[in-house]
C-alpha positions as CSV (number, residue, x, y, z in Angstrom):
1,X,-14.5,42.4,-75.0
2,X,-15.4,43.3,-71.2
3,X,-18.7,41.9,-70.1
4,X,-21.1,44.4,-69.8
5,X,-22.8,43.3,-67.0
6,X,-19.8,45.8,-65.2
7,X,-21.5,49.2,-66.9
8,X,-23.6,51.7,-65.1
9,X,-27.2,51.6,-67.0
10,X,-29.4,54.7,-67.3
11,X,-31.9,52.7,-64.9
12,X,-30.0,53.8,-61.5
13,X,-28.8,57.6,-62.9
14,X,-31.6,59.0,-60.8
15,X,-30.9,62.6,-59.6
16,X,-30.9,63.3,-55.9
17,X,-34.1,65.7,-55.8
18,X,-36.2,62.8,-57.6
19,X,-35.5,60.5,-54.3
20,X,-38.4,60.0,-51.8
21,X,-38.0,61.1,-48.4
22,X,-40.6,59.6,-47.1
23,X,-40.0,56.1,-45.6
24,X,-40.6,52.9,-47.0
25,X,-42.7,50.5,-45.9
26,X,-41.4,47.2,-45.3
27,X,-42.4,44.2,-46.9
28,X,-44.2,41.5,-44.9
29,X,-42.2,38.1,-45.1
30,X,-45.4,36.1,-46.9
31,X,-45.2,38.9,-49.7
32,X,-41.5,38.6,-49.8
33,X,-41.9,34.9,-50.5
34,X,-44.8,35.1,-53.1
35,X,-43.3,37.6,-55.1
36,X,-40.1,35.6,-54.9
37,X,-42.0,32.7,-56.4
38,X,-43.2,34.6,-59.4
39,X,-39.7,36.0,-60.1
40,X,-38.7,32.2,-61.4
41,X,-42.2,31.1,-62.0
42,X,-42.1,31.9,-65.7
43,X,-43.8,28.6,-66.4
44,X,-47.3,30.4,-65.2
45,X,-47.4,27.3,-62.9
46,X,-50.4,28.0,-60.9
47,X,-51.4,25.2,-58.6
48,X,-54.9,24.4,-60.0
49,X,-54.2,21.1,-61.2
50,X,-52.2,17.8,-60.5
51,X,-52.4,16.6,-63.7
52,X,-50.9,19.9,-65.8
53,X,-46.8,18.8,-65.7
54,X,-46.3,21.2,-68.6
55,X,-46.6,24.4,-66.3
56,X,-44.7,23.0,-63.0
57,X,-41.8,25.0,-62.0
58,X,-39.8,22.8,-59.7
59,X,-36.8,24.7,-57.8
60,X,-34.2,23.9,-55.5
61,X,-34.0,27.1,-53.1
62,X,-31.2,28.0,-51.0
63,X,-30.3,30.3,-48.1
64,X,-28.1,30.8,-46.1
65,X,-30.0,32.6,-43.5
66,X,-30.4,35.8,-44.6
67,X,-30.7,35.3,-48.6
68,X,-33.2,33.0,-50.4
69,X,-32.2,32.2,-53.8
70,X,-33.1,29.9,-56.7
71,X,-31.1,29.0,-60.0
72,X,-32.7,27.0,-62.1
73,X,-33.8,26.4,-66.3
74,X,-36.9,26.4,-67.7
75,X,-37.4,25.3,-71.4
76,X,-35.0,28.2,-73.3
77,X,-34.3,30.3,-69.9
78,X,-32.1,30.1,-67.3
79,X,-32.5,32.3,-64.4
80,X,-30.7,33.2,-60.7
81,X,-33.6,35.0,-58.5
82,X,-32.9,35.8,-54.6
83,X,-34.3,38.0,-51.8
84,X,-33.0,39.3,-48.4
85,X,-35.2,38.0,-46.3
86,X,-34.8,35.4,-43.0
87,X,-35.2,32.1,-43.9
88,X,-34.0,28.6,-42.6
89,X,-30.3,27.2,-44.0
90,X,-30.2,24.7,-46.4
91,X,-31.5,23.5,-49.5
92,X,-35.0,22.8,-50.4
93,X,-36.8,21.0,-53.2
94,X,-39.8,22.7,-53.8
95,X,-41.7,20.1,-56.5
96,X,-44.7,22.5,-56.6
97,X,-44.0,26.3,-57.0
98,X,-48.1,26.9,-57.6
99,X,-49.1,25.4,-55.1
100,X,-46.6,26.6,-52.0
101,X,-47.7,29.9,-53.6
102,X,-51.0,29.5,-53.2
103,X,-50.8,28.1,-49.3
104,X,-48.9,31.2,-48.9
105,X,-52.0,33.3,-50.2
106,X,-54.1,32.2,-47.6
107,X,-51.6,33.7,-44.5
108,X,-52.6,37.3,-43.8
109,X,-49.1,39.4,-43.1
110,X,-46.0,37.9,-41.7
111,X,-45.0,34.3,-41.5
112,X,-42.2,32.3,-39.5
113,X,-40.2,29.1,-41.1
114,X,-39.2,26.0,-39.6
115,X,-37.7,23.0,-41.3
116,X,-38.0,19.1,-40.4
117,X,-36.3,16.3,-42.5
118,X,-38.5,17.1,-45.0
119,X,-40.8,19.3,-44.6
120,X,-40.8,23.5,-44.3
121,X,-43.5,24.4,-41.3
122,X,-45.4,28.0,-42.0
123,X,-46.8,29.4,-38.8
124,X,-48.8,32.5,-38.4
125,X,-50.7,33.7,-35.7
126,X,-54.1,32.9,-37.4
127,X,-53.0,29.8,-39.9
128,X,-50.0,27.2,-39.8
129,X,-49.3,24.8,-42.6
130,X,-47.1,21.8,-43.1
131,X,-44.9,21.8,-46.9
132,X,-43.4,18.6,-48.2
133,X,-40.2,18.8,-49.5
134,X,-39.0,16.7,-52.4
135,X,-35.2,15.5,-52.5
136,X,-33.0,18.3,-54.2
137,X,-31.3,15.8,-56.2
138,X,-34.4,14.7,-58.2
139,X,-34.6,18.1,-59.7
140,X,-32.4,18.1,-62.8
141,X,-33.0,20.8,-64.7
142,X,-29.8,21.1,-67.0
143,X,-28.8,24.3,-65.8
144,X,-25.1,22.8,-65.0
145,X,-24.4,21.6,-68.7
146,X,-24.7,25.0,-69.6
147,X,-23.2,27.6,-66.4
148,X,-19.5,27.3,-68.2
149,X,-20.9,28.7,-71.5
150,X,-23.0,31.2,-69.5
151,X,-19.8,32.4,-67.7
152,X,-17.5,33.0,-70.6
153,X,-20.0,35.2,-72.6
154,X,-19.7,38.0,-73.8
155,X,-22.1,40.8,-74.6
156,X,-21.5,43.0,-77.8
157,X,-24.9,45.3,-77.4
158,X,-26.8,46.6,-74.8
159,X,-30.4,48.5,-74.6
160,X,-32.0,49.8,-71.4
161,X,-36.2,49.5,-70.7
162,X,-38.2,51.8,-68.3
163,X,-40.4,50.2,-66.2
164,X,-42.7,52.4,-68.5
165,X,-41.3,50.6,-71.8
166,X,-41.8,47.1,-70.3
167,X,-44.9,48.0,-70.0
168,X,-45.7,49.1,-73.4
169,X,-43.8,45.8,-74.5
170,X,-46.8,44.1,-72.6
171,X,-49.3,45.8,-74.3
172,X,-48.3,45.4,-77.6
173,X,-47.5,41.1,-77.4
174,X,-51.2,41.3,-75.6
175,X,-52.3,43.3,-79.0
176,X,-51.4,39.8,-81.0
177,X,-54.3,37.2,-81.0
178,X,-54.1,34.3,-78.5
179,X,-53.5,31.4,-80.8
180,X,-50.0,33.3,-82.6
181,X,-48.6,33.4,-79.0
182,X,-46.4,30.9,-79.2
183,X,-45.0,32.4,-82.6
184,X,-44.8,35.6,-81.6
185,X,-41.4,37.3,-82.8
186,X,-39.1,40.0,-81.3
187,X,-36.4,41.5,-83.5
188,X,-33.4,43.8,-81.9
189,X,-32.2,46.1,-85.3
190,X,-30.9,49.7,-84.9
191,X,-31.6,52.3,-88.0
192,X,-28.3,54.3,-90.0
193,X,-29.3,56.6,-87.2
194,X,-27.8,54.5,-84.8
195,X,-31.4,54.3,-83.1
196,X,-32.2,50.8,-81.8
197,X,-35.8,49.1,-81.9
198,X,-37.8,46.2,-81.0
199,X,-40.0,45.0,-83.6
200,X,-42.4,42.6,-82.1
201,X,-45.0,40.8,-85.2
202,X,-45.9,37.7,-86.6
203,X,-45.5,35.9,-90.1
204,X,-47.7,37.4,-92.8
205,X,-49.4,39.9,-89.2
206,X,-48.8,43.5,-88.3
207,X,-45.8,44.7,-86.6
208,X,-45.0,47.1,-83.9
209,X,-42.0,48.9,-83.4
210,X,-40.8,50.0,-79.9
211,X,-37.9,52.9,-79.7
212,X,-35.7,52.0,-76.7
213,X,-32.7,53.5,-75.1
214,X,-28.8,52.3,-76.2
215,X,-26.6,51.4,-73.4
216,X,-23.6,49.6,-75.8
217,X,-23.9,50.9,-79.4
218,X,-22.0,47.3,-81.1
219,X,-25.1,45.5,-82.5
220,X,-24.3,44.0,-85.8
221,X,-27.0,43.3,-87.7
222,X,-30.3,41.9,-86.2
223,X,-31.3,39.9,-83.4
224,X,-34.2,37.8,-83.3
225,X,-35.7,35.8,-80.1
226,X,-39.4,34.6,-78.9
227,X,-41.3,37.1,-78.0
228,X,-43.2,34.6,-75.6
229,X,-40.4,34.3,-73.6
230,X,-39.7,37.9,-73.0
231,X,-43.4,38.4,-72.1
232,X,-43.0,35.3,-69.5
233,X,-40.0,36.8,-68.2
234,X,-41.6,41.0,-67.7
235,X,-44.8,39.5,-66.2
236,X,-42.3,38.3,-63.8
237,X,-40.8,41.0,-62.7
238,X,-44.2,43.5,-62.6
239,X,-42.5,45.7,-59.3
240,X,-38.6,46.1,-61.1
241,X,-38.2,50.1,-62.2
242,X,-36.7,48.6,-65.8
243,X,-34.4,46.3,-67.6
244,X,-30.7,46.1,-68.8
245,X,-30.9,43.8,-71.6
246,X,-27.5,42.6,-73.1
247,X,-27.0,40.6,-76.3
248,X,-23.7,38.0,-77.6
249,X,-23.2,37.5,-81.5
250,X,-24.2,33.5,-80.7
251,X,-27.7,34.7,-79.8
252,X,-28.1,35.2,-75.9
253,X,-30.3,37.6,-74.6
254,X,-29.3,38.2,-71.2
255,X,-31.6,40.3,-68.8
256,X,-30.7,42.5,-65.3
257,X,-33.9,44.2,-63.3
258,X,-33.0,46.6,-61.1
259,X,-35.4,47.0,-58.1
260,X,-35.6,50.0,-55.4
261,X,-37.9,51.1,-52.3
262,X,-39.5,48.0,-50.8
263,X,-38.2,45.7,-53.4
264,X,-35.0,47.0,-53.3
265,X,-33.8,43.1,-51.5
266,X,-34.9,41.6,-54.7
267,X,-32.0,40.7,-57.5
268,X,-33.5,38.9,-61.0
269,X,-31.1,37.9,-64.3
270,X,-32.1,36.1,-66.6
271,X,-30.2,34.7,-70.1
272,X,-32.5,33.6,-73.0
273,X,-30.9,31.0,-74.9
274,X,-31.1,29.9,-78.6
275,X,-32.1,26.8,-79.6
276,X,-29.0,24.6,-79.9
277,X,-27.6,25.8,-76.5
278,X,-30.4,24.0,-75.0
279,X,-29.3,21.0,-73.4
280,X,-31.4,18.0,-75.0
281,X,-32.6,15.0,-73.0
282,X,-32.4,11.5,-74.0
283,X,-34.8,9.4,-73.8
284,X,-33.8,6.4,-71.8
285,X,-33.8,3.1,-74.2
286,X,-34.9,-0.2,-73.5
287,X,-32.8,-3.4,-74.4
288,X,-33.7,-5.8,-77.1
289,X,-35.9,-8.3,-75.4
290,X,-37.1,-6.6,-72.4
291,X,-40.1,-4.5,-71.4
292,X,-40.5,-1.8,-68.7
293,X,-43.6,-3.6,-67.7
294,X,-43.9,-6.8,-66.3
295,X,-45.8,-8.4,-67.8
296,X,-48.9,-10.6,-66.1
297,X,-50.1,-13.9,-66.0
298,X,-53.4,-13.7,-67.0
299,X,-54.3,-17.1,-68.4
300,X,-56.9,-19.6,-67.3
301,X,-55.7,-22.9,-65.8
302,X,-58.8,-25.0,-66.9
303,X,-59.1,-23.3,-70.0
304,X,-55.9,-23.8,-71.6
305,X,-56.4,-27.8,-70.2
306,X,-59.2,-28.1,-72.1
307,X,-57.9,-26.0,-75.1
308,X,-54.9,-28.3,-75.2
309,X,-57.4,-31.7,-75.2
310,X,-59.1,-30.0,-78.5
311,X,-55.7,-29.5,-80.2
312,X,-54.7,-32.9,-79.6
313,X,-57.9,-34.4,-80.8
314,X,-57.2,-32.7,-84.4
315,X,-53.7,-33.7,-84.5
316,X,-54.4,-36.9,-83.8
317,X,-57.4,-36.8,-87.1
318,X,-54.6,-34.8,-89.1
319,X,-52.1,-37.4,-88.6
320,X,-54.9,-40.3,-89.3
321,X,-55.3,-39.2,-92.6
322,X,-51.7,-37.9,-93.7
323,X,-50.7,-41.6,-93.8
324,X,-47.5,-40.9,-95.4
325,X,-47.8,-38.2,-97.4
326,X,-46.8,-35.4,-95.4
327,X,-48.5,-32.8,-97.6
328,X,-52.1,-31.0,-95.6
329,X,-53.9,-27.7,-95.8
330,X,-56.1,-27.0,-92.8
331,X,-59.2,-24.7,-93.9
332,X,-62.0,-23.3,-91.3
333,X,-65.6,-22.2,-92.4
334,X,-68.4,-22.0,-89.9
335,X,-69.7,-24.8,-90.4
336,X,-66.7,-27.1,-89.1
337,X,-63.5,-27.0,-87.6
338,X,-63.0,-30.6,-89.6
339,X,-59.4,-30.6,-91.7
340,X,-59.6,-31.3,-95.5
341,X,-56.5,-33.1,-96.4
342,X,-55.2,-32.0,-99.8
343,X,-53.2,-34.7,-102.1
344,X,-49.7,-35.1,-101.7
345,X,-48.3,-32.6,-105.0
Protein backbone atom coordinates (compact mmCIF):
# COMPACT_ATOMS: atom_id res chain seq x y z
CA UNK A 1 0.00 0.00 0.00
CA UNK A 2 1.20 3.65 -1.10
CA UNK A 3 2.56 5.63 1.83
CA UNK A 4 0.36 8.19 2.73
CA UNK A 5 2.61 10.70 3.54
CA UNK A 6 1.87 11.54 -0.62
CA UNK A 7 -2.08 12.47 0.21
CA UNK A 8 -3.45 15.92 0.35
CA UNK A 9 -4.86 16.36 4.14
CA UNK A 10 -7.81 18.60 4.94
CA UNK A 11 -5.21 20.88 6.82
CA UNK A 12 -4.05 22.84 3.50
CA UNK A 13 -7.80 22.71 1.62
CA UNK A 14 -8.23 26.36 2.70
CA UNK A 15 -10.47 28.37 0.24
CA UNK A 16 -9.04 31.36 -1.45
CA UNK A 17 -11.31 34.15 0.32
CA UNK A 18 -10.15 32.74 3.88
CA UNK A 19 -6.38 33.85 2.93
CA UNK A 20 -4.98 37.08 4.56
CA UNK A 21 -3.99 39.78 2.53
CA UNK A 22 -2.32 41.56 4.74
CA UNK A 23 1.45 40.94 4.97
CA UNK A 24 3.23 38.91 7.23
CA UNK A 25 5.62 39.80 9.50
CA UNK A 26 8.79 38.28 9.44
CA UNK A 27 10.24 36.34 12.04
CA UNK A 28 13.38 37.73 13.79
CA UNK A 29 16.36 35.08 13.52
CA UNK A 30 16.65 34.56 17.60
CA UNK A 31 12.78 33.55 17.47
CA UNK A 32 13.50 31.39 14.53
CA UNK A 33 16.11 29.58 16.48
CA UNK A 34 14.20 29.23 19.86
CA UNK A 35 11.22 28.00 18.44
CA UNK A 36 13.40 25.65 16.38
CA UNK A 37 14.79 24.30 19.68
CA UNK A 38 11.43 23.48 21.09
CA UNK A 39 10.33 21.73 17.91
CA UNK A 40 12.93 18.65 18.96
CA UNK A 41 13.00 19.58 22.62
CA UNK A 42 10.34 17.15 23.58
CA UNK A 43 12.45 16.09 26.55
CA UNK A 44 11.21 19.64 28.38
CA UNK A 45 15.07 20.10 28.71
CA UNK A 46 15.12 23.45 30.26
CA UNK A 47 18.65 24.50 31.26
CA UNK A 48 18.06 25.00 35.06
CA UNK A 49 20.24 22.43 36.12
CA UNK A 50 23.56 20.54 35.50
CA UNK A 51 22.81 17.71 37.32
CA UNK A 52 19.18 16.74 35.58
CA UNK A 53 20.70 14.22 32.54
CA UNK A 54 17.15 12.75 32.32
CA UNK A 55 15.71 15.96 30.48
CA UNK A 56 18.91 16.88 28.19
CA UNK A 57 18.16 16.83 24.55
CA UNK A 58 21.46 16.65 22.80
CA UNK A 59 21.32 17.28 18.88
CA UNK A 60 23.52 17.25 16.07
CA UNK A 61 22.15 20.29 13.81
CA UNK A 62 22.98 20.75 10.25
CA UNK A 63 22.75 23.45 7.52
CA UNK A 64 23.63 23.93 4.74
CA UNK A 65 23.36 27.66 4.67
CA UNK A 66 20.05 28.34 4.18
CA UNK A 67 18.23 25.32 6.22
CA UNK A 68 18.83 24.34 9.82
CA UNK A 69 17.85 20.97 10.64
CA UNK A 70 17.97 18.26 13.31
CA UNK A 71 17.25 14.39 13.23
CA UNK A 72 17.52 12.84 16.18
CA UNK A 73 15.60 10.07 18.96
CA UNK A 74 14.45 10.64 22.08
CA UNK A 75 13.37 7.70 24.38
CA UNK A 76 10.22 6.14 21.96
CA UNK A 77 10.37 9.16 19.26
CA UNK A 78 12.28 9.94 16.51
CA UNK A 79 11.93 13.15 14.90
CA UNK A 80 13.41 15.43 11.62
CA UNK A 81 12.71 19.32 12.57
CA UNK A 82 14.30 22.18 10.10
CA UNK A 83 13.80 25.92 9.38
CA UNK A 84 14.70 28.26 6.48
CA UNK A 85 16.73 30.49 8.02
CA UNK A 86 20.64 31.66 7.47
CA UNK A 87 22.90 29.80 9.38
CA UNK A 88 26.65 28.77 9.18
CA UNK A 89 27.51 25.17 7.12
CA UNK A 90 28.27 22.36 8.90
CA UNK A 91 27.48 20.22 11.68
CA UNK A 92 27.09 21.14 15.24
CA UNK A 93 26.87 19.15 18.47
CA UNK A 94 24.71 21.00 20.57
CA UNK A 95 25.16 18.91 24.19
CA UNK A 96 22.77 21.45 25.88
CA UNK A 97 19.45 22.31 23.97
CA UNK A 98 18.18 24.30 27.49
CA UNK A 99 20.60 25.99 27.90
CA UNK A 100 21.62 27.50 24.19
CA UNK A 101 17.86 28.27 24.43
CA UNK A 102 18.00 30.13 27.29
CA UNK A 103 21.37 32.35 26.06
CA UNK A 104 19.22 32.92 23.17
CA UNK A 105 16.40 34.45 25.53
CA UNK A 106 18.37 37.03 26.72
CA UNK A 107 19.12 38.67 22.82
CA UNK A 108 16.47 41.23 22.05
CA UNK A 109 15.56 40.73 18.02
CA UNK A 110 17.88 39.52 15.42
CA UNK A 111 21.13 37.73 15.87
CA UNK A 112 24.18 36.92 13.54
CA UNK A 113 26.32 33.39 13.68
CA UNK A 114 29.82 32.65 13.41
CA UNK A 115 31.51 29.38 13.93
CA UNK A 116 35.23 28.65 15.30
CA UNK A 117 36.65 24.99 15.73
CA UNK A 118 34.29 24.62 18.22
CA UNK A 119 32.41 27.06 19.18
CA UNK A 120 29.10 28.96 17.56
CA UNK A 121 29.61 32.99 18.23
CA UNK A 122 26.00 34.92 18.77
CA UNK A 123 26.41 38.64 18.18
CA UNK A 124 23.82 41.23 18.54
CA UNK A 125 24.04 44.76 18.67
CA UNK A 126 23.39 44.95 22.44
CA UNK A 127 24.75 41.17 23.71
CA UNK A 128 27.30 38.68 22.12
CA UNK A 129 27.86 35.24 23.54
CA UNK A 130 30.33 32.47 23.02
CA UNK A 131 28.53 28.48 22.61
CA UNK A 132 30.76 25.41 23.07
CA UNK A 133 30.29 22.86 20.79
CA UNK A 134 30.61 19.21 21.69
CA UNK A 135 32.00 16.61 18.98
CA UNK A 136 29.02 15.41 16.69
CA UNK A 137 30.20 12.00 16.98
CA UNK A 138 29.70 11.62 20.76
CA UNK A 139 26.03 12.00 20.18
CA UNK A 140 24.62 8.54 19.60
CA UNK A 141 21.25 8.56 19.81
CA UNK A 142 20.17 5.20 17.85
CA UNK A 143 18.23 6.91 15.30
CA UNK A 144 20.45 5.02 12.48
CA UNK A 145 19.45 1.38 13.81
CA UNK A 146 16.12 2.27 13.06
CA UNK A 147 15.91 4.92 9.64
CA UNK A 148 15.62 1.53 7.28
CA UNK A 149 12.50 0.37 9.20
CA UNK A 150 11.30 3.96 9.31
CA UNK A 151 11.66 4.12 5.37
CA UNK A 152 9.88 0.98 4.37
CA UNK A 153 6.64 1.73 6.46
CA UNK A 154 3.67 1.84 5.55
CA UNK A 155 0.65 3.57 6.85
CA UNK A 156 -2.83 1.79 6.78
CA UNK A 157 -5.01 4.81 8.56
CA UNK A 158 -4.92 8.31 8.71
CA UNK A 159 -6.77 11.12 10.94
CA UNK A 160 -6.32 14.94 10.56
CA UNK A 161 -6.22 17.48 13.90
CA UNK A 162 -7.03 21.27 13.80
CA UNK A 163 -4.97 23.32 15.48
CA UNK A 164 -8.28 23.70 17.51
CA UNK A 165 -8.41 19.75 18.20
CA UNK A 166 -4.72 19.71 19.41
CA UNK A 167 -5.72 22.01 21.54
CA UNK A 168 -8.58 20.24 23.09
CA UNK A 169 -6.16 17.06 23.18
CA UNK A 170 -4.13 19.35 25.61
CA UNK A 171 -6.70 20.14 27.72
CA UNK A 172 -8.14 17.02 28.34
CA UNK A 173 -4.31 14.97 29.14
CA UNK A 174 -3.97 18.30 31.59
CA UNK A 175 -7.56 17.17 33.00
CA UNK A 176 -5.71 13.79 34.35
CA UNK A 177 -3.89 14.18 37.78
CA UNK A 178 -0.09 14.86 37.70
CA UNK A 179 1.17 11.61 39.26
CA UNK A 180 -0.94 9.25 36.27
CA UNK A 181 1.12 11.21 33.63
CA UNK A 182 3.30 8.88 32.85
CA UNK A 183 0.40 6.19 32.40
CA UNK A 184 -1.72 8.12 30.60
CA UNK A 185 -3.34 6.24 27.55
CA UNK A 186 -4.50 7.20 24.01
CA UNK A 187 -6.57 4.71 22.05
CA UNK A 188 -7.23 5.31 18.05
CA UNK A 189 -10.79 3.09 17.43
CA UNK A 190 -13.44 4.14 14.82
CA UNK A 191 -17.41 3.31 15.60
CA UNK A 192 -19.68 0.93 12.86
CA UNK A 193 -20.26 4.44 11.72
CA UNK A 194 -17.04 4.55 10.35
CA UNK A 195 -16.39 7.71 12.85
CA UNK A 196 -12.87 7.61 14.28
CA UNK A 197 -11.96 8.79 18.04
CA UNK A 198 -9.25 9.29 20.46
CA UNK A 199 -9.98 8.02 23.72
CA UNK A 200 -7.43 9.36 26.14
CA UNK A 201 -7.96 7.72 30.16
CA UNK A 202 -6.28 5.90 32.63
CA UNK A 203 -6.63 2.27 34.40
CA UNK A 204 -9.59 2.01 36.66
CA UNK A 205 -9.98 6.64 35.82
CA UNK A 206 -12.40 8.53 33.55
CA UNK A 207 -12.10 8.66 29.88
CA UNK A 208 -12.52 11.28 27.31
CA UNK A 209 -13.33 10.76 23.89
CA UNK A 210 -12.24 13.21 21.19
CA UNK A 211 -14.15 13.07 17.56
CA UNK A 212 -11.55 13.75 14.82
CA UNK A 213 -11.51 14.00 11.18
CA UNK A 214 -10.65 10.65 8.78
CA UNK A 215 -8.09 11.20 6.14
CA UNK A 216 -7.50 7.13 5.23
CA UNK A 217 -10.58 5.08 6.37
CA UNK A 218 -8.29 1.44 6.80
CA UNK A 219 -7.90 1.25 10.61
CA UNK A 220 -8.37 -2.32 11.78
CA UNK A 221 -9.17 -2.59 15.10
CA UNK A 222 -7.65 -0.30 17.83
CA UNK A 223 -4.60 1.51 18.32
CA UNK A 224 -3.08 2.28 21.52
CA UNK A 225 0.07 4.58 22.27
CA UNK A 226 1.26 6.90 25.42
CA UNK A 227 -0.55 9.63 25.70
CA UNK A 228 2.58 11.41 27.38
CA UNK A 229 4.34 11.32 24.34
CA UNK A 230 1.72 12.82 22.17
CA UNK A 231 1.31 15.66 24.75
CA UNK A 232 5.34 16.15 24.50
CA UNK A 233 5.18 16.17 20.95
CA UNK A 234 1.81 19.03 20.53
CA UNK A 235 3.45 21.26 23.25
CA UNK A 236 6.03 21.20 20.65
CA UNK A 237 4.62 22.38 17.91
CA UNK A 238 2.09 25.25 19.79
CA UNK A 239 2.29 27.72 16.32
CA UNK A 240 1.46 24.48 13.54
CA UNK A 241 -2.37 25.12 12.13
CA UNK A 242 -2.92 21.07 12.83
CA UNK A 243 -1.70 17.54 12.42
CA UNK A 244 -1.72 14.60 9.86
CA UNK A 245 -1.35 11.71 11.97
CA UNK A 246 -0.66 8.31 10.10
CA UNK A 247 -0.72 4.83 11.71
CA UNK A 248 1.10 1.09 10.43
CA UNK A 249 -0.53 -2.29 11.62
CA UNK A 250 3.17 -2.86 13.68
CA UNK A 251 2.19 0.21 15.84
CA UNK A 252 3.87 3.48 14.52
CA UNK A 253 2.27 6.59 14.95
CA UNK A 254 3.73 8.89 12.55
CA UNK A 255 3.03 12.72 12.83
CA UNK A 256 3.19 15.76 9.87
CA UNK A 257 2.51 19.62 11.13
CA UNK A 258 1.75 21.82 8.64
CA UNK A 259 2.80 25.46 9.41
CA UNK A 260 1.77 28.77 7.35
CA UNK A 261 2.24 32.76 7.70
CA UNK A 262 5.40 33.52 9.63
CA UNK A 263 6.05 29.92 10.39
CA UNK A 264 5.45 28.78 7.18
CA UNK A 265 9.79 27.99 6.90
CA UNK A 266 9.13 25.48 9.65
CA UNK A 267 8.72 21.52 8.66
CA UNK A 268 8.11 18.98 11.96
CA UNK A 269 7.51 14.89 11.55
CA UNK A 270 7.65 12.86 13.95
CA UNK A 271 7.08 8.74 14.27
CA UNK A 272 6.16 7.32 17.67
CA UNK A 273 7.50 3.95 18.05
CA UNK A 274 6.37 0.87 20.08
CA UNK A 275 8.29 -0.62 22.43
CA UNK A 276 10.36 -3.32 20.76
CA UNK A 277 11.34 -1.08 17.88
CA UNK A 278 13.38 0.78 20.33
CA UNK A 279 16.82 0.20 19.94
CA UNK A 280 18.21 -1.15 23.47
CA UNK A 281 21.60 -0.19 24.83
CA UNK A 282 24.07 -2.52 26.33
CA UNK A 283 25.60 -1.97 29.13
CA UNK A 284 29.27 -2.18 28.61
CA UNK A 285 30.67 -5.39 30.81
CA UNK A 286 33.71 -5.66 32.69
CA UNK A 287 36.17 -8.70 32.47
CA UNK A 288 36.50 -11.21 35.20
CA UNK A 289 39.25 -9.87 37.32
CA UNK A 290 39.34 -6.22 36.55
CA UNK A 291 37.73 -3.07 37.93
CA UNK A 292 36.88 0.23 36.13
CA UNK A 293 38.55 1.88 39.12
CA UNK A 294 41.93 1.76 39.99
CA UNK A 295 42.23 0.98 42.84
CA UNK A 296 44.58 2.93 45.59
CA UNK A 297 47.21 2.37 47.75
CA UNK A 298 46.12 3.39 50.93
CA UNK A 299 48.04 1.39 53.45
CA UNK A 300 50.40 2.59 56.17
CA UNK A 301 54.09 1.75 55.79
CA UNK A 302 54.87 1.66 59.69
CA UNK A 303 51.75 0.18 60.51
CA UNK A 304 51.64 -2.87 58.57
CA UNK A 305 55.66 -3.16 60.00
CA UNK A 306 54.54 -3.29 63.17
CA UNK A 307 51.38 -5.30 62.48
CA UNK A 308 53.59 -7.96 60.82
CA UNK A 309 56.07 -7.94 64.20
CA UNK A 310 52.72 -8.89 66.26
CA UNK A 311 51.74 -11.73 63.86
CA UNK A 312 55.02 -13.13 64.06
CA UNK A 313 55.23 -13.00 67.75
CA UNK A 314 51.93 -15.39 67.91
CA UNK A 315 53.16 -17.68 65.38
CA UNK A 316 56.18 -18.10 66.98
CA UNK A 317 53.85 -18.95 70.73
CA UNK A 318 51.48 -21.13 68.33
CA UNK A 319 54.20 -23.16 67.01
CA UNK A 320 55.88 -23.31 70.78
CA UNK A 321 53.13 -25.17 72.00
CA UNK A 322 51.90 -27.28 68.84
CA UNK A 323 55.06 -29.40 69.42
CA UNK A 324 54.03 -32.05 67.12
CA UNK A 325 50.60 -32.26 67.12
CA UNK A 326 49.58 -30.13 64.40
CA UNK A 327 45.97 -29.78 65.74
CA UNK A 328 45.07 -25.73 67.32
CA UNK A 329 42.06 -23.62 67.65
CA UNK A 330 42.85 -19.88 68.12
CA UNK A 331 39.88 -18.15 70.21
CA UNK A 332 39.82 -14.23 71.10
CA UNK A 333 37.83 -12.61 74.09
CA UNK A 334 38.71 -9.24 75.45
CA UNK A 335 40.57 -10.13 77.80
CA UNK A 336 43.61 -11.58 75.66
CA UNK A 337 44.72 -12.19 72.34
CA UNK A 338 46.69 -15.35 74.05
CA UNK A 339 45.94 -18.83 71.86
CA UNK A 340 44.43 -21.86 73.67
CA UNK A 341 45.83 -24.82 72.13
CA UNK A 342 43.31 -27.67 71.89
CA UNK A 343 44.51 -31.58 72.11
CA UNK A 344 45.48 -33.27 69.17
CA UNK A 345 41.82 -35.37 68.27
Amino acid sequence: MANTNTKTSTLNSNSKSSEKETKVTELSSVQKLKYFIGMYNIKGDTGSSSKDTKCVSPSVWKSDGKKLSVASRYDNVCLTTSVDTKFPKGEFGIQESGRLNKMLGCVPSDISVTKTSNQLKFNSGKLNFNYHLVNPESIDDGMDEIVEELTDTSYEASISLTKEDIETFLKVCSSFPSDLKESMVVKVWKNKGGNYYLDVFNTNSHKMSIPVTVENDELNGTITFNANSWVNIFSSNTKSNGCLIDFSDDGICQMVFSYSDEYSGFNSTYNVLPSDMIPVVEEETEEEGTSSEELQDTSDPKSDRIGQEVLDKVASKISDKLGDTGVFDVSVNDETLEPELVEGV
